[in-house]
Each structure stands twice: as C-alpha cells, then as structure tokens.
C-alpha positions in Angstrom: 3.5 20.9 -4.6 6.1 19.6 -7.0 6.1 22.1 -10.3 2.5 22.1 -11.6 2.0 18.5 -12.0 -0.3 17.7 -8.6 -3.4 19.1 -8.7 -4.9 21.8 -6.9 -7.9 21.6 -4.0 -10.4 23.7 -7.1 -9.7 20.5 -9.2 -12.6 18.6 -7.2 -15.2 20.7 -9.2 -13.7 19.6 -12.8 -15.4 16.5 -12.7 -18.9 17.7 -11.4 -20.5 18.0 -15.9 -18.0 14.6 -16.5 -20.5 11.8 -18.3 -19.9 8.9 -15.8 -17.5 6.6 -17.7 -17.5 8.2 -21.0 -13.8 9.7 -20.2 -12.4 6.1 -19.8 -14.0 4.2 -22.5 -11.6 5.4 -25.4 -8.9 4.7 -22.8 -9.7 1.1 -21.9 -10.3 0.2 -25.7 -7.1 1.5 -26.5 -5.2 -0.5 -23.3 -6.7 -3.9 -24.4 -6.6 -3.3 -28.1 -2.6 -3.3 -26.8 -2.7 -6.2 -25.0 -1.4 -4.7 -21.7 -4.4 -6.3 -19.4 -3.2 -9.9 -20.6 -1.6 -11.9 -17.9 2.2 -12.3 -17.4 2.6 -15.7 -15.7 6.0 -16.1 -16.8 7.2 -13.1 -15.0 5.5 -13.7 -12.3 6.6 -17.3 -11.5 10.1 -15.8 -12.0 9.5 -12.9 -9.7 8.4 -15.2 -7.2 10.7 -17.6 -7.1 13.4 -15.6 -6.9 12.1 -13.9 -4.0 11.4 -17.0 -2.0 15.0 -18.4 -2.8 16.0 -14.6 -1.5 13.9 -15.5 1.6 15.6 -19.0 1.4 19.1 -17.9 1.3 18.3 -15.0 4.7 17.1 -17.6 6.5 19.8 -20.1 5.7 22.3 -17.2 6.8 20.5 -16.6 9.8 20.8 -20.1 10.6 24.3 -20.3 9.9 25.3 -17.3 11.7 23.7 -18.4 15.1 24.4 -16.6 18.1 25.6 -13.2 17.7 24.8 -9.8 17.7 26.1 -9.3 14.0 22.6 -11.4 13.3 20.4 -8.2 13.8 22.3 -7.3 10.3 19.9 -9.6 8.7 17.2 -8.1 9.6 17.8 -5.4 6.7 17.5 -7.8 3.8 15.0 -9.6 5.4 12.7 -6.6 6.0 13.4 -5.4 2.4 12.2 -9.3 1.2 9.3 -9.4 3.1 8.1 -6.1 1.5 8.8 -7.7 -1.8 6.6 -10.6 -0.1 4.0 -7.8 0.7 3.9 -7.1 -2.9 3.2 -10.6 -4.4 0.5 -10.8 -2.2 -1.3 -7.5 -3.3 -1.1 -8.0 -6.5 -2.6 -11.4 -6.3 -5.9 -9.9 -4.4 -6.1 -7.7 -7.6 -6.2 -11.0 -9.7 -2.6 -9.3 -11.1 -0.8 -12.6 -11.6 -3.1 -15.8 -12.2 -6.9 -15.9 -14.1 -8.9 -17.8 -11.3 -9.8 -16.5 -8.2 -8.5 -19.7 -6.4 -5.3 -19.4 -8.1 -5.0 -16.1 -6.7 -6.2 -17.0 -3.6 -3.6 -19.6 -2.8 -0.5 -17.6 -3.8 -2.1 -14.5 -1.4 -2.7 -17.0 1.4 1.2 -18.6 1.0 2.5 -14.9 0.8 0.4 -13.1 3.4 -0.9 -15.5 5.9 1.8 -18.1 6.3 5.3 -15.8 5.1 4.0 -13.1 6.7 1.6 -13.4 9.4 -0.8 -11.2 7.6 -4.5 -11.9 6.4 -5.0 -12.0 2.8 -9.2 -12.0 3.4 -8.8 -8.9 5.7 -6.3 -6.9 3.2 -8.5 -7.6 0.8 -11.3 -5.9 1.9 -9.7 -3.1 3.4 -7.7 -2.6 0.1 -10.7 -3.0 -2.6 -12.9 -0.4 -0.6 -10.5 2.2 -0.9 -9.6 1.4 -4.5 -13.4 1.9 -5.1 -13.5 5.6 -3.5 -10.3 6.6 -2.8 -9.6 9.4 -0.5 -13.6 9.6 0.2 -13.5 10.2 4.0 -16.3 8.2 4.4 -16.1 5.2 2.4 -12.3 5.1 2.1 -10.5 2.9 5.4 -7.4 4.7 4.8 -8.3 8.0 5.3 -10.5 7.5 8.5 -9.6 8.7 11.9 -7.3 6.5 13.7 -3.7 7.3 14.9 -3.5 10.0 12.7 -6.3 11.9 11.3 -6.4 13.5 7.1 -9.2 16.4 7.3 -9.1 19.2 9.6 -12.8 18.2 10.7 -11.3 14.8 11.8 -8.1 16.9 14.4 -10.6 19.0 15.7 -12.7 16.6 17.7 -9.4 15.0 18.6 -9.4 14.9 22.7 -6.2 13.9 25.2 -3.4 12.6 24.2 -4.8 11.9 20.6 -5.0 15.8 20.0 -1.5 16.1 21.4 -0.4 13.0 18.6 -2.3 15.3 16.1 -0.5 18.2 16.1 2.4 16.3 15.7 1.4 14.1 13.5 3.8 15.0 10.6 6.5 14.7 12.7 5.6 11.6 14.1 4.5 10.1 10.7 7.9 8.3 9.7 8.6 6.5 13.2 5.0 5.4 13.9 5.5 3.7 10.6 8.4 1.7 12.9 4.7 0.1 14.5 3.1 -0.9 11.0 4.3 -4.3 10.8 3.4 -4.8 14.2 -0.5 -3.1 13.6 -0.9 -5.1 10.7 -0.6 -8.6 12.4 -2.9 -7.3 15.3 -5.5 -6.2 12.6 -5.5 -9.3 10.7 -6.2 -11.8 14.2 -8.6 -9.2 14.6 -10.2 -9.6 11.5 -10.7 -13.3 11.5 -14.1 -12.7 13.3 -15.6 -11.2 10.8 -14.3 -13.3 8.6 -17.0 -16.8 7.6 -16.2 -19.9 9.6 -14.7 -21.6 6.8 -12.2 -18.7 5.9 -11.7 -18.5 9.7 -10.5 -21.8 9.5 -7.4 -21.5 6.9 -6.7 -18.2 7.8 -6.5 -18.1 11.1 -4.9 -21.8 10.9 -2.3 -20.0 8.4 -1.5 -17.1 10.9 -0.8 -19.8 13.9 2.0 -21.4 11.4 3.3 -19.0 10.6 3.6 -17.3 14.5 5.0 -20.5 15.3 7.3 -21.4 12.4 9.2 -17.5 13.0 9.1 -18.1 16.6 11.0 -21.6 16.4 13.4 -20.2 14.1 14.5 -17.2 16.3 14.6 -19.0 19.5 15.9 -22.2 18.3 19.1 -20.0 16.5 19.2 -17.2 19.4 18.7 -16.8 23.2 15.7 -15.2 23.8 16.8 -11.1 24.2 18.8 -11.3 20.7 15.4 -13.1 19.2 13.7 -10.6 20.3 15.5 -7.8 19.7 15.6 -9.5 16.3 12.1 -9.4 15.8 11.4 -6.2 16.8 14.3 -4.8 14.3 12.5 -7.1 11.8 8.9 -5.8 12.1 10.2 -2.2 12.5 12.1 -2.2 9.0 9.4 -4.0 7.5 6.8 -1.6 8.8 8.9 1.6 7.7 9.7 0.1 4.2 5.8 -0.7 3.5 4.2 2.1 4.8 7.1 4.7 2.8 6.2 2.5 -0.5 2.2 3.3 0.4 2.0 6.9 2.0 3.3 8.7 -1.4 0.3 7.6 -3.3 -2.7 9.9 -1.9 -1.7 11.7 0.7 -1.9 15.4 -0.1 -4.8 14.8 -3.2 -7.9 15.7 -3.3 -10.7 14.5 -1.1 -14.4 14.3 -2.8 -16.7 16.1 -0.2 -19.8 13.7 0.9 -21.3 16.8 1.1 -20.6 18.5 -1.8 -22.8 16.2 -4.5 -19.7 15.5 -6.9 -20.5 12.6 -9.6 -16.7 11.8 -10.9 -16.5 9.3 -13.0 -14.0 6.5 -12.9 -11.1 8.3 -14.7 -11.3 11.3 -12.6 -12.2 9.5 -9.1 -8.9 7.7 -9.6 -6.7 10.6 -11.4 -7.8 13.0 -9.1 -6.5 11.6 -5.7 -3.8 9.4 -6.8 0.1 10.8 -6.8 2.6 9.0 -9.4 6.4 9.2 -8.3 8.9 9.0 -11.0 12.1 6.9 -11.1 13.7 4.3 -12.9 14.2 0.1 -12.2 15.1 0.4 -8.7 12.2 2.8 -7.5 10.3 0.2 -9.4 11.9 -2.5 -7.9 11.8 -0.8 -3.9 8.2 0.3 -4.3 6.8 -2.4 -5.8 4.9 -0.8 -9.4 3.0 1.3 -6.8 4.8 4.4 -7.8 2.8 4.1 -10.7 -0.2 4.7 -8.6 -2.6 6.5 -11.3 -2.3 3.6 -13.8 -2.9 1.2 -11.0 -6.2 2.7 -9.7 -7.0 2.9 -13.1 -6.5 -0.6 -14.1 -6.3 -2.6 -10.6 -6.0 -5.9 -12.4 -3.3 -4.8 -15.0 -0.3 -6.8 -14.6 2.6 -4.6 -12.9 5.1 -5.0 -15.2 2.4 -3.2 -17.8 2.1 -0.3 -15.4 5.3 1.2 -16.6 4.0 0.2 -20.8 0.4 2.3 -20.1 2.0 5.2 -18.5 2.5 7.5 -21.5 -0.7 6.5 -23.2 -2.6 7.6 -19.4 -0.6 10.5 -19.6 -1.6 11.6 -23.1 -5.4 11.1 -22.6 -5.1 13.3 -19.4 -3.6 16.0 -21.2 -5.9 15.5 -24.3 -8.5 16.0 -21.4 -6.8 19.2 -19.7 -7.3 16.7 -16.3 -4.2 17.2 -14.2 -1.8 14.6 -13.9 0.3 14.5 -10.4 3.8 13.4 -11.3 6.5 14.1 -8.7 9.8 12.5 -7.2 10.0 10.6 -4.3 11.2 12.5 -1.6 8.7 15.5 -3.0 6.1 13.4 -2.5 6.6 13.0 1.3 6.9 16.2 1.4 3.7 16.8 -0.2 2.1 14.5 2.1 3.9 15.6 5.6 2.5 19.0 4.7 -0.8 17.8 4.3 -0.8 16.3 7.8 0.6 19.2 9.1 -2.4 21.3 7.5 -4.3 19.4 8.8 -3.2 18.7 12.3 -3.5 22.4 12.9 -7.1 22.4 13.8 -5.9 20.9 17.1 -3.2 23.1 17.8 -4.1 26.4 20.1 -4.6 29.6 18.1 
C-alpha cells in the first residue's frame, strides 16, 4: 500500500471504544458553519449544459460523418461524455445539485434513464445501501459475490468455471469492465419489477426511449455491422471508463466483520473503507469528484465542487484523531485493489 497513508487490516478494531457520532459532530459543525453543504445551482446548470451541448455536438458529428469506418472514432468522446452523463445523474440521487427530491428526480431520470438507458430508481438503491455500510459484506451490494468475489470466504465456495474466473480475477478485472455498460442496462430492465407500478411506468417508459432513440440513430446513419460494431465500442469504453472512476474507491480497505461485533461510528465506517486518489482538475474532471471518496461518504449530499474545499479540514480532524487517512495516486490505487483481488482469489487456487 501506497507510503503509510491506507490503512492497515488492525485498523478495524480502532473504532470498537468510538462514541457513535461524537467524532463527527465537531466536523459537521465546522463544514456548515463554512457553508460548503449549500447548494451550487449555478454550477451545476453550467456543468450540465455544457455536457449535453458536448453530447449535442458527438451526435451532430456522427450524423454528419455517415457511413464510414472512421465513425467508430466517435465512440471515444462519446463514451467519455456519457461518463460525464453518469456523473450528473449520481450526484442528483444524492440530492447534490437541486433542494427537492422531485427536482432531483427529474434531472436523474433525463440523465440516467432516457441518455443513458440506465435506471435512476434501481442505482439509487443499490448506491444508498452501500453508502450506508460500506464494504460490510453483508449489507453492502458491491462487495457481494457475483462475477468476482472480495473475501477469501466468498472464492472458496466458488465451483466450475466461477472458481476458475476467481483465481484470475485480478487479471481479468480491467476487461470484464469492457461488459459494465452492458450489465448495467440488463440490471436496470431487471429492476423495474421491483420497482412500484407507478415508477415502473416512467422508468421503464424512459428506458424504451431511450433503446429506441440510440437504435434509430445508429441504423438510420450506418448499415447495420458498422452500428453495431459501434455500439459495442460505445458500451465497452463507457463501461471501462465508469467502472476505472469507481473501483479505486474501496477496493483493498477494510471490511467490518458481521461477526466481529464492531460499533464504528459514522466518521470511522466511512474513513475506514474509503480510498482518496490525488490529482489535480483533470483527475477531477475524468473521475467525476469521486476521487475524493472519504469526503463524499462523509457528506453524500455535499455539492462536488465543495469536495475538493473540505478536503484539508477532513484531513486535519483525522490526524487530530490519529484515524488513518488513505491518500494515494491513481494508478497505486489499482494496484492496491488488483492485489486485493488477487489475495483474495487465492482461496480457490490449488495449494
């Protein structure tokens, strides 16, 4: 692990004597004495409109370049914008950009369902159970078995080809991310089920336009193996992009044992697990404020242009505290997390 920033497995027993809460309250008076949970609608509406006339001006080039192969090339931009689409749409299901929840609502349905084929309702309760026990492996969604597996417990029950998948899972890690853009649009039809009629309704009504509206644009500007090789570039960049802007943020932290009794407060529940990756604008810009992943889980609702502002006064309480503080750079923190994986994946690989 990067110098001696990210904290070590021991660290899960700090917290077991913390005072539930008591660490954050001088934290939290301090952040809103500063102003920095007050909404930033200005920047927002500017962040978002130049992205859509970004998504505007791809599409209008896609349109204009018609049938060729040198149309893939779009895909790139494209993939990098629907990220940036991604982005809007998370921060609005953390009530980030407008006051109301219907407000919110609206601008997560345009950017999730109908830009990008992906339901707000169902990221939205996938992504608010694991901000409210991150890393817990049995309350968090994104650390339970599935294609790849994050506790040595979970690899060695793994059977067939699964086991085989799980011993290579660090290898594997970056191209099955090629299939996240993909996964998340099967997920989110397969969500609407669950979802109330009336939610199933706009939703799933959202989805079908949007399915419809990307079809008609790649077959009405392409013959149908350049669409969809098209697409398949598309979701593939897209998928790689989102999932390398998400997997440095807890992969490699601690894990509360169910079984070990621990009572972490909020402050250390979010500290503990969560993996900051430093950089300047453009790591800011790429991943979206999520490299700032500690004052994120710590403030959910904060604005993201004030994650960057509350950083050193997070920092500071942490030290004043003696709680570690993971800090690291970006290719470090792959690192961190590919090793965790292959840790991991060992309990299914023959002695």
């Amino acid at each position: 692990m990067s110098q001696a920033t990210a904290p070590p497995a021991s660290t899960a027993s700090v917290g077991a004597t913390a005072q539930q809460g008591s660490e954050f309250t001088p934290l939290l008076r301090k952040v809103r004495g500063q102003g920095l949970l007050e909404r930033r609608k200005g920047w927002y509406a500017r962040m978002i409109s130049v992205n859509l006339l970004a998504l505007a001006a791809v599409v209008t080039g896609f349109v204009l370049a018609g049938d060729t192969w040198w149309t893939l090339l779009l895909a790139v931009p494209l993939a990098v914008l629907s990220a940036r689409t991604a982005y809007v749409g998370h921060d609005a299901g953390h009530a980030q950009i407008a006051v109301g929840r219907r407000a919110n609502r609206a601008i997560g349905l345009l950017h999730g369902n109908l830009l990008l084929g992906m339901s707000y309702a169902w990221w939205n309760d996938k992504h608010n159970r694991h901000h409210a026990n991150p890393n817990h492996i049995e309350k968090d969604p994104d650390v339970g078995a599935g294609a790849l597996v994050w506790t040595a417990e979970q690899a060695a029950v793994r059977r067939g080809f699964a086991r085989w998948v799980t011993r290579h899972q660090a290898w594997l890690f970056f191209p099955m991310l090629l299939l996240e853009g993909i996964a998340l649009k099967v997920s989110s039809v397969q969500d609407l089920r669950r979802q109330p009629m009336r939610e199933r309704v706009v939703e799933g009504a959202l989805l079908a336009l949007h399915l419809a509206g990307y079809a008609a644009l790649l077959l009405t500007c392409l013959p149908v193996g350049k669409a969809v090789a098209f697409a398949l570039l598309h979701q593939a960049l897209f998928g790689l992009h989102l999932g390398m802007a998400f997997a440095p943020n807890h992969k490699g932290m601690d894990m509360p044992d169910p079984a070990g009794g621990e009572r972490w407060g909020h402050l250390r529940r979010q500290v503990l697990t969560s993996r900051n990756v430093r950089g300047g604008p453009v790591t800011d810009w790429l991943l979206g404020g999520l490299n700032y992943q500690i004052e994120h889980h710590l403030f959910p609702n904060m604005p993201r242009p004030h994650l960057r502002l509350v950083q050193p006064l997070v920092r500071e309480h942490c030290r004043d505290l003696g709680l570690p503080y993971a800090d690291t750079g970006l290719l470090d923190s792959y690192r961190q997390g590919l090793r965790h994986m292959h840790t991991v994946g060992g309990a299914a690989r023959p002695e």
